[in-house]
C-alpha positions as CSV (number, residue, x, y, z in Angstrom):
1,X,-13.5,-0.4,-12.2
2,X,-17.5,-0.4,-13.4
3,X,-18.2,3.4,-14.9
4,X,-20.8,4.5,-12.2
5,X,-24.4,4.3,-13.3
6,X,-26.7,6.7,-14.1
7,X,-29.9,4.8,-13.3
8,X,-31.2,5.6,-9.6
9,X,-29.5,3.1,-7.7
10,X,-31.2,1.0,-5.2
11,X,-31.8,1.7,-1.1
12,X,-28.8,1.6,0.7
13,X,-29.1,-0.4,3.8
14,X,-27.7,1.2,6.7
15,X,-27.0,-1.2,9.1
16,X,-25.9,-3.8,7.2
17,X,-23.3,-0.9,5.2
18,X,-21.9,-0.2,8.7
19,X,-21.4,-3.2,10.3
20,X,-19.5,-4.7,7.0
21,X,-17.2,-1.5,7.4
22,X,-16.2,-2.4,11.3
23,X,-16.0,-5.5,9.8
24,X,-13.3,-4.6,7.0
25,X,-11.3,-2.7,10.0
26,X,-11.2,-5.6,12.8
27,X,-11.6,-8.0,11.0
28,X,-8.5,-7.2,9.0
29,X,-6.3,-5.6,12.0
30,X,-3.3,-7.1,10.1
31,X,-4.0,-5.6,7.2
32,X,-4.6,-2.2,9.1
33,X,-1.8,-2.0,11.5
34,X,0.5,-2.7,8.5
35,X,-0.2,0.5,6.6
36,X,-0.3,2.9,9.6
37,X,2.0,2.0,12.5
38,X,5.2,3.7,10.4
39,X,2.7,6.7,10.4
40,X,1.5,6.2,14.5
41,X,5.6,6.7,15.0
42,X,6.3,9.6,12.9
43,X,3.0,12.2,13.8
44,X,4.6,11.1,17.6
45,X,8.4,12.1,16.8
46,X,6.9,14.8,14.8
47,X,5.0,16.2,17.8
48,X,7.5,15.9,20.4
49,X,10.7,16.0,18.4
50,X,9.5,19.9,16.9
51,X,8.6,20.8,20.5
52,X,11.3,20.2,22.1
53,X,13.1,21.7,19.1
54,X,11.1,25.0,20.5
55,X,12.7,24.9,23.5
56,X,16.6,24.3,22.5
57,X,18.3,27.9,21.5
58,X,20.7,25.9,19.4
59,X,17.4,25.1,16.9
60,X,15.3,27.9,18.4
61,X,12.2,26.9,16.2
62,X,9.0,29.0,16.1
63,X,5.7,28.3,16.8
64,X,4.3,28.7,13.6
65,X,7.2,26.8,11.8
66,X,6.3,23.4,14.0
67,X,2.5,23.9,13.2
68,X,3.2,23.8,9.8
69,X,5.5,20.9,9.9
70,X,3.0,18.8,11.6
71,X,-0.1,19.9,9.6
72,X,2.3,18.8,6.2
73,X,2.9,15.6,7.9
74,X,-0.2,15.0,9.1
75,X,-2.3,15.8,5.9
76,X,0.2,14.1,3.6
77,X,0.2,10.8,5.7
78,X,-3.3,10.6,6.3
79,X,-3.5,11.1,2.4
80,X,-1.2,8.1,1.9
81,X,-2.9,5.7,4.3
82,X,-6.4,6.5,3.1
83,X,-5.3,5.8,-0.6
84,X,-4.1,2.1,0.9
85,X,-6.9,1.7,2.9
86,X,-9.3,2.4,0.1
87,X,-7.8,0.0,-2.4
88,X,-7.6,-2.7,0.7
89,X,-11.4,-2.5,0.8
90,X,-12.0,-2.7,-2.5
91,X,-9.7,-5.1,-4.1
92,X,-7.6,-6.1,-1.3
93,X,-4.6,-5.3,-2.3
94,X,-1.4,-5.9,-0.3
95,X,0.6,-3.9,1.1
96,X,4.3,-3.6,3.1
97,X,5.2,-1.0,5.5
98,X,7.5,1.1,3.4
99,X,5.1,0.5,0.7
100,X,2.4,2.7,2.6
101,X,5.2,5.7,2.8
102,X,4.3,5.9,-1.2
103,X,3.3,9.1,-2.9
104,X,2.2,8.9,-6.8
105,X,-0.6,10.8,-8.9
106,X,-3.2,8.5,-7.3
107,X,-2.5,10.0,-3.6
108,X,-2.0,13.9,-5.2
109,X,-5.3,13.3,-7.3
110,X,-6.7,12.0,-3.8
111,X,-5.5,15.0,-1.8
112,X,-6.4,17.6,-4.3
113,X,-10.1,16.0,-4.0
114,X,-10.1,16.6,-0.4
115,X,-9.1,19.5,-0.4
116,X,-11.7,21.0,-3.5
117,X,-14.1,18.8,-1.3
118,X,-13.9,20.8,1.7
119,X,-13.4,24.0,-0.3
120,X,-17.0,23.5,-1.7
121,X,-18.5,22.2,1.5
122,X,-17.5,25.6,3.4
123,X,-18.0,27.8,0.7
124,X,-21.5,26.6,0.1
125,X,-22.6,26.6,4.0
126,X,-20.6,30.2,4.0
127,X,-22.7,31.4,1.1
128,X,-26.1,30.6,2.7
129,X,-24.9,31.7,6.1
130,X,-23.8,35.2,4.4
131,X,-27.0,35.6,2.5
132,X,-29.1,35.4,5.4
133,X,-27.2,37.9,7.2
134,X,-27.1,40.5,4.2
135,X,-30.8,39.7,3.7
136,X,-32.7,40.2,7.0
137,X,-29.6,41.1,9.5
138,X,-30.5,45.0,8.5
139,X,-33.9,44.8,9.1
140,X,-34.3,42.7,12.7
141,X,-31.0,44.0,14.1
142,X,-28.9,42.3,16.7
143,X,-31.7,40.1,17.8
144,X,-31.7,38.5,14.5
145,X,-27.7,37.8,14.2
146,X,-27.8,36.5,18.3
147,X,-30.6,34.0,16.7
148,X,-28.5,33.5,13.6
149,X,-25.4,32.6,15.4
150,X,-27.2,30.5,17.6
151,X,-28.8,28.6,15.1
152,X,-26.2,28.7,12.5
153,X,-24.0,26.1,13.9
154,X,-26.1,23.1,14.2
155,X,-27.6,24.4,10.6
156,X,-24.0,24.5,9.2
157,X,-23.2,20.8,10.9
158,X,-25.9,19.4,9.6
159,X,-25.1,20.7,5.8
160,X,-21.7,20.1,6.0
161,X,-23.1,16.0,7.0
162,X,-25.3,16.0,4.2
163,X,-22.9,17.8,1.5
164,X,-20.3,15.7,2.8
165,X,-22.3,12.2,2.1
166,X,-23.6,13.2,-0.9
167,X,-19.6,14.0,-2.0
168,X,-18.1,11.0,-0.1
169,X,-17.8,8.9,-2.6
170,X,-15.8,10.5,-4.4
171,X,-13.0,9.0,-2.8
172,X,-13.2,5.1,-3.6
173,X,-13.5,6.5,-6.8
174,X,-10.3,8.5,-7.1
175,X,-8.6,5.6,-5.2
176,X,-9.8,3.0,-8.2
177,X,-8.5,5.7,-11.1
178,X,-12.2,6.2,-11.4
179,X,-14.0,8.9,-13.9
180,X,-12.2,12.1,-15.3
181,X,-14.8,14.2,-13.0
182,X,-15.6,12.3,-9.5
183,X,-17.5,14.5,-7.7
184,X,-19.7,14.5,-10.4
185,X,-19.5,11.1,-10.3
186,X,-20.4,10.7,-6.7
187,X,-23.2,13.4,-7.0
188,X,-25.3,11.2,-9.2
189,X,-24.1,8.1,-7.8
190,X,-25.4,9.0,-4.2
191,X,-28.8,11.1,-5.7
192,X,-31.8,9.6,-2.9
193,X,-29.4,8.3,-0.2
194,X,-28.2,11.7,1.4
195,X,-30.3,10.7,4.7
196,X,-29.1,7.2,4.9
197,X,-25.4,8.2,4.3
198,X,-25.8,10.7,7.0
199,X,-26.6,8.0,9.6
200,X,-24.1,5.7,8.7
201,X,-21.5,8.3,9.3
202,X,-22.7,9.3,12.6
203,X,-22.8,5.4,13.4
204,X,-19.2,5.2,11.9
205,X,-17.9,8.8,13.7
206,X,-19.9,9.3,17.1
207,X,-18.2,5.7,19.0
208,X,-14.6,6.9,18.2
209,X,-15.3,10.3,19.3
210,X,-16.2,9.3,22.4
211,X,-13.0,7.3,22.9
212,X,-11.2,10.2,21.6
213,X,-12.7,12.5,24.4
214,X,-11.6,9.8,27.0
215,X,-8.3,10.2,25.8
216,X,-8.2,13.6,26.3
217,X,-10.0,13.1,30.0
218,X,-7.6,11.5,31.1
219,X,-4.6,13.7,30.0
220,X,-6.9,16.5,32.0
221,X,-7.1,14.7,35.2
222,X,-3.1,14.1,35.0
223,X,-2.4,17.8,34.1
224,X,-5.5,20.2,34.4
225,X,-3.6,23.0,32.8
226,X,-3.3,21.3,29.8
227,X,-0.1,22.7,29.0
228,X,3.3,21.0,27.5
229,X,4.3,18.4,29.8
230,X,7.4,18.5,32.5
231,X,10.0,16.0,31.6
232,X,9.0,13.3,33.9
233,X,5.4,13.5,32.4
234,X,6.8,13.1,28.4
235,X,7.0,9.1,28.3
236,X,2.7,9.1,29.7
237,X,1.4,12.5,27.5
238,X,3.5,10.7,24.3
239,X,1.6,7.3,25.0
240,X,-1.9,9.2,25.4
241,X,-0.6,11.1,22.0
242,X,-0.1,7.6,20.3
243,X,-3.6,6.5,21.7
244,X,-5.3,9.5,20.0
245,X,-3.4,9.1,16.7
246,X,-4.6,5.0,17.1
247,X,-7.9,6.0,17.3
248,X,-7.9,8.7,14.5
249,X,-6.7,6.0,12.7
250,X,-9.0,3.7,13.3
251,X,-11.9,6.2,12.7
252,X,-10.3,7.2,9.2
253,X,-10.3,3.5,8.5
254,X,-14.1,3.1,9.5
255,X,-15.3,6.1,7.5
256,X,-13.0,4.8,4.5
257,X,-14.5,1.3,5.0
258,X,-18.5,2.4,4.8
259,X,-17.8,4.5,2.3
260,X,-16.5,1.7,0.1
261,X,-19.4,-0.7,1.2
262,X,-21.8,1.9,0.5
263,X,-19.8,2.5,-3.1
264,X,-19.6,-1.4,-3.7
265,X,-23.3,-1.9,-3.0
266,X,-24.6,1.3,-5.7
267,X,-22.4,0.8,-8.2
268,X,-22.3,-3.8,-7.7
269,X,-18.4,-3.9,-7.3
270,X,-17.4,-6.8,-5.8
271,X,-15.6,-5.5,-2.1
272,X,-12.2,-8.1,-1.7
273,X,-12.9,-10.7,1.0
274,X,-9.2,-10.4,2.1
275,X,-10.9,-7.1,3.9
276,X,-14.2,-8.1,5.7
277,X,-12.9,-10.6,8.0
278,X,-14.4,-13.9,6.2
């Protein structure tokens, strides 16, 4: 992969970013339902099968234990696909089913970015938030925190988007073997187009959040309580379960795919055509 450059790279263009990572999605549904249908059936069994291990004495699993399960399989699959996904994007490669069930150093490297990427998100947007408390809460009282905590949340979305683009490509980066250091790498690399990543992650996030809260519409209007399904209602809730994981899919691959179009355009590596639908 070309070492990312330390000139100031020239403007991102939004629109034309976004649509080319729709584009690498459905235009390459093959591609895309390859990698993550082994994954759609396993969150589902995971789910299901752990829950109703809850409610069989001869298993008698615990709350906690089944959270913990899922969240593992959950973080470590999404790991997995994203790695794929990446490298689709960027140099098409291919790619079985059991294939995508692979875990090397790439996908650890991956995960350990993630996770040191949200670490310094939340401890930076804690920091600030902390500071302002210590700093005036003493001297305007509780009027002051009421205003803080009503303004702290759209404050604290709002750094987390921009921290969040300005880091974000730091994953094509890891996914290529990129440099030693890649949020470094992805500091410098994104330095002037904080704004323009922001909106296309909004454009790329906002349109599957909506379907998302369909989803979970209509599994209120069948069971307003919202609690674990009867028997005769598991075959529906685990098909609107499937729907949500499709469509957390798909957003994962929609972020992945902008940020490799937006990483492709800075740095001039050449994005495979097996992945934008040409």
């Amino acid at each position: 992969m070309p070492d990312v450059p330390r000139k100031r790279p020239a403007r991102l263009l939004v629109w034309e970013t976004v649509s080319a990572g729709y584009r690498s999605v459905f235009g390459d549904l093959g591609a895309f339902i390859t990698r993550a249908w082994l994954w759609w059936v396993i969150f589902v069994l995971a789910i299901y099968g752990l829950d109703l291990g809850r409610g069989m004495p001869s298993f008698g699993l615990n709350k906690t234990f089944c959270s913990i399960v899922i969240t593992l399989v959950w973080v470590i699959g999404s790991t997995i696909f994203l790695v794929s996904w990446n490298r689709r994007v960027l140099l098409g490669e291919p790619a079985t089913s059991l294939a995508s069930l692979r875990v090397g150093p790439r996908e650890e490297r991956y995960l350990g970015i993630g996770i040191l990427f949200i670490l310094v998100i939340y401890a930076s947007v804690f920091a600030a938030e902390e500071a302002l408390f210590w700093l005036y809460g003493p001297q305007f009282g509780p009027e002051f925190l009421w205003l803080l905590d009503r303004l702290a949340i759209p404050v604290i979305l709002l750094a987390i988007l921009a921290l969040g683009a300005r880091f974000s490509l730091a994953f094509p980066i890891v996914a290529l073997d990129g440099p030693r250091h890649p949020l470094v790498a992805a500091w410098r690399l994104s330095r002037g187009q904080t704004l323009r990543l922001m909106g296309g992650f909004l454009l790329t996030i906002i349109p599957l959040l909506v379907m998302t809260r369909v989803v979970r519409f209509i599994e209120y209007m069948i069971d307003p309580t919202m609690l674990v399904p009867t028997p005769e209602m598991i075959v529906p809730f685990m098909g609107l379960t499937f729907a949500r994981i499709v469509i957390y899919f798909v957003q994962m691959a929609v972020i992945v795919s902008f940020t490799c179009q937006a990483y492709a355009r800075l740095t001039g590596h050449s994005v495979s055509q097996q992945s934008v639908g040409s």
